[in-house]
C-alpha positions as CSV (number, residue, x, y, z in Angstrom):
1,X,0.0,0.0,0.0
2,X,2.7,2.6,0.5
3,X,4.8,3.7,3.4
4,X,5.0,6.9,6.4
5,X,8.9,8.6,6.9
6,X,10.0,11.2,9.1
7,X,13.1,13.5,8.0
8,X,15.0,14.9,10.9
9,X,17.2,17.5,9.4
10,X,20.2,18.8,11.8
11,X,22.6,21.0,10.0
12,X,25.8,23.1,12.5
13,X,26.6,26.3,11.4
14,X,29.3,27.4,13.9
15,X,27.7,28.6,17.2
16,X,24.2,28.0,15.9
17,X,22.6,24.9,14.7
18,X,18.8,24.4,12.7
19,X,16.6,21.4,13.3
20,X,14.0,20.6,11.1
21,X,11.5,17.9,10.8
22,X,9.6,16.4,7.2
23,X,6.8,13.8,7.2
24,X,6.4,12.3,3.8
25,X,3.9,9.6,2.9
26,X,3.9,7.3,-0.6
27,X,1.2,5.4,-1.9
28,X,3.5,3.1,-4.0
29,X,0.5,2.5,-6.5
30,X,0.7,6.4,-7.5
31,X,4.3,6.8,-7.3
32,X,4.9,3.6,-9.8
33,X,2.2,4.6,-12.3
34,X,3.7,7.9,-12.7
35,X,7.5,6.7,-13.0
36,X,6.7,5.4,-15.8
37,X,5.8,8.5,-17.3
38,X,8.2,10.9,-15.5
39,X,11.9,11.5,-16.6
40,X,13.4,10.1,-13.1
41,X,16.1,7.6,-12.4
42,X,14.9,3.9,-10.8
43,X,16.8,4.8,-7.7
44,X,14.6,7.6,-7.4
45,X,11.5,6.0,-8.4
46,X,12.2,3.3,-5.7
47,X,12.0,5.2,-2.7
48,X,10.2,8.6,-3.7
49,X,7.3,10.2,-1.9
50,X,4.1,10.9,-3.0
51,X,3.8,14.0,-0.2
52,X,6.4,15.1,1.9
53,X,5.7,18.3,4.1
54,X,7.4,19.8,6.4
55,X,5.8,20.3,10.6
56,X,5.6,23.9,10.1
57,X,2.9,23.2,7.0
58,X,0.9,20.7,9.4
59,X,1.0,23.0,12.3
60,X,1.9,26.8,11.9
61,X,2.2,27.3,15.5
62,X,6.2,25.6,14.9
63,X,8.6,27.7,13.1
64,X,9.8,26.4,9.7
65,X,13.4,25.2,11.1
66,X,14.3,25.8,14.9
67,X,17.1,28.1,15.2
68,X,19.4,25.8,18.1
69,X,21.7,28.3,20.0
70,X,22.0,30.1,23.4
71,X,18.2,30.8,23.6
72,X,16.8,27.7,22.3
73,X,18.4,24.7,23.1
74,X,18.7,21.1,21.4
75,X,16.6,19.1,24.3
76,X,14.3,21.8,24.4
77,X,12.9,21.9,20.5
78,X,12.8,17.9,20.7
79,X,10.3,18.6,23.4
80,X,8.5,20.8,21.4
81,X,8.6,18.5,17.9
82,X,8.0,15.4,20.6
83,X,4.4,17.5,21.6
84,X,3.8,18.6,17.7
85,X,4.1,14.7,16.8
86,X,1.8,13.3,19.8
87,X,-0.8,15.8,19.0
88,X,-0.6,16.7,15.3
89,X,2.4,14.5,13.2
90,X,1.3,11.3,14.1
91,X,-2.4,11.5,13.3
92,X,-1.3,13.4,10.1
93,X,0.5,10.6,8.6
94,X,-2.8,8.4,9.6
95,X,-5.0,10.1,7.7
96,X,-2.6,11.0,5.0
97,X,-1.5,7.4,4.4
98,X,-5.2,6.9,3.4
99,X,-4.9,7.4,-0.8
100,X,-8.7,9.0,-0.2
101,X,-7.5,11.8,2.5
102,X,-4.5,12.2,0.0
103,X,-6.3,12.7,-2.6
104,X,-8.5,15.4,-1.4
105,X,-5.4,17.4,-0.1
106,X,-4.0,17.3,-3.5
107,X,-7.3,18.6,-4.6
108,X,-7.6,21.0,-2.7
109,X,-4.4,22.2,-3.4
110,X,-4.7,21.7,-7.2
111,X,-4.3,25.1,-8.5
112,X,-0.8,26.1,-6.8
113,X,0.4,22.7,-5.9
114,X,2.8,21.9,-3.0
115,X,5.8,23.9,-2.2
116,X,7.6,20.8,-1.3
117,X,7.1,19.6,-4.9
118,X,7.7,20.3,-8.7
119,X,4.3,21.0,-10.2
120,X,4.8,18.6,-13.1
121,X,4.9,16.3,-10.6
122,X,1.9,17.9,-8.5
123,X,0.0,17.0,-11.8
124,X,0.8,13.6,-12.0
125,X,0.2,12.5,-8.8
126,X,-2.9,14.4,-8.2
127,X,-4.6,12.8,-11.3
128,X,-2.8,9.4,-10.5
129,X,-4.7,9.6,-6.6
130,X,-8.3,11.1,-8.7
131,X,-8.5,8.2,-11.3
132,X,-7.3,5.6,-8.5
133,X,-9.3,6.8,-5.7
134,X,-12.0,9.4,-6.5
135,X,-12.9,8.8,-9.9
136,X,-15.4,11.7,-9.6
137,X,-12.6,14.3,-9.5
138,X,-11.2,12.9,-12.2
139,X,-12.1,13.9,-15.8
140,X,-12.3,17.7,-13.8
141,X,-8.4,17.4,-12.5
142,X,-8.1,16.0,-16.3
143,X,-9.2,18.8,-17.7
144,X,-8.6,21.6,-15.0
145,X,-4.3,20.7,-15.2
146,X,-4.4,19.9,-19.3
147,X,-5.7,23.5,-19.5
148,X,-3.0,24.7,-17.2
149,X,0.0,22.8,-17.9
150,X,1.3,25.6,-20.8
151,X,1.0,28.5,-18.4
152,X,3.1,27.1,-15.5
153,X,6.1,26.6,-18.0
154,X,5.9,23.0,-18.2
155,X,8.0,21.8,-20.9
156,X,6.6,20.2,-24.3
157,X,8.6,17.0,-23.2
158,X,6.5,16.7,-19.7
159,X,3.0,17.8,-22.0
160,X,3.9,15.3,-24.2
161,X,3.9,12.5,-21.4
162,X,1.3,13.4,-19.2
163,X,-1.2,13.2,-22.4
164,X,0.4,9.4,-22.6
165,X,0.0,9.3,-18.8
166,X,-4.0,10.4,-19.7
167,X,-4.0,7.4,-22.1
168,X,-3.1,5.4,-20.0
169,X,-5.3,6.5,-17.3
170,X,-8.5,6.6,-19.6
171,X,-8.0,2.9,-20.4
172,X,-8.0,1.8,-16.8
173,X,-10.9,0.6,-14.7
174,X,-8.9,2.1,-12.1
């Protein structure tokens, strides 16, 4: 069915440090339907997430990276991502790891996309998770990202394989 990850991201800079935290989910059904169609190596296409966001998207209240120094130390931002992941991360990834609840999120964010994705990407997977898993939001994502691939600078060569991608989608029971 897919998988859940958590990216702990701890980067030094001298006297200061940043911590940030990722959760990603894949539905392994989306992400190897639209490999196939995508110009991406196999390593890649092997281990890559359908959404990744980071805790500050979930849950504004965190700031995008901690800032670790003399006023905010390391144990004390692990309590705070500790709290963020018993009340909010954890039941995120539970409802995101659900190809339905996915699905509507990419719906919902169908016109500007993620910012932790490319949008020819966005595309993809959006309509992958609509003919897979709400076939009623289909033909209008269909239609809705054909009309707006050209004016988000997609090039010819990513036009070109998301109207095979269609094909292939159109022929499917799902």
């Amino acid at each position: 069915m897919g998988k859940q990850a958590i990216f702990i991201h701890y980067t030094e800079y001298g006297e200061e440090a940043y911590l940030e935290y990722n959760l990603g989910v894949r539905i392994d059904r989306v992400e190897e339907l639209i490999h196939q169609y995508l110009p991406t190596l196999k390593d890649y296409a092997d281990r890559s997430l359908t959404l990744i966001q980071s805790a500050h998207s979930i849950d504004q209240s965190l700031p995008n990276r901690f800032l670790l120094d003399q006023s905010m130390l390391l144990s004390e931002a692990q309590l705070v991502a500790e709290e963020f992941f018993v009340k909010n991360g954890f039941a995120w990834l539970d409802r995101m790891i659900d190809p339905k609840n996915l699905q509507q999120e990419f719906y919902a964010k169908k016109t500007e996309g993620f910012k932790s994705q490319n949008y020819a990407y966005h595309v993809f997977r959006a309509t992958a998770l609509a003919k897979l898993y709400a076939p009623e939001n289909y033909q209008e994502l269909r239609t809705f990202f054909l009309s707006h691939l050209e004016h988000r600078g997609i090039t010819p060569f990513t036009i070109a394989s998301y109207l095979q991608f269609l094909n292939q989608l159109d022929k499917m029971d799902h």
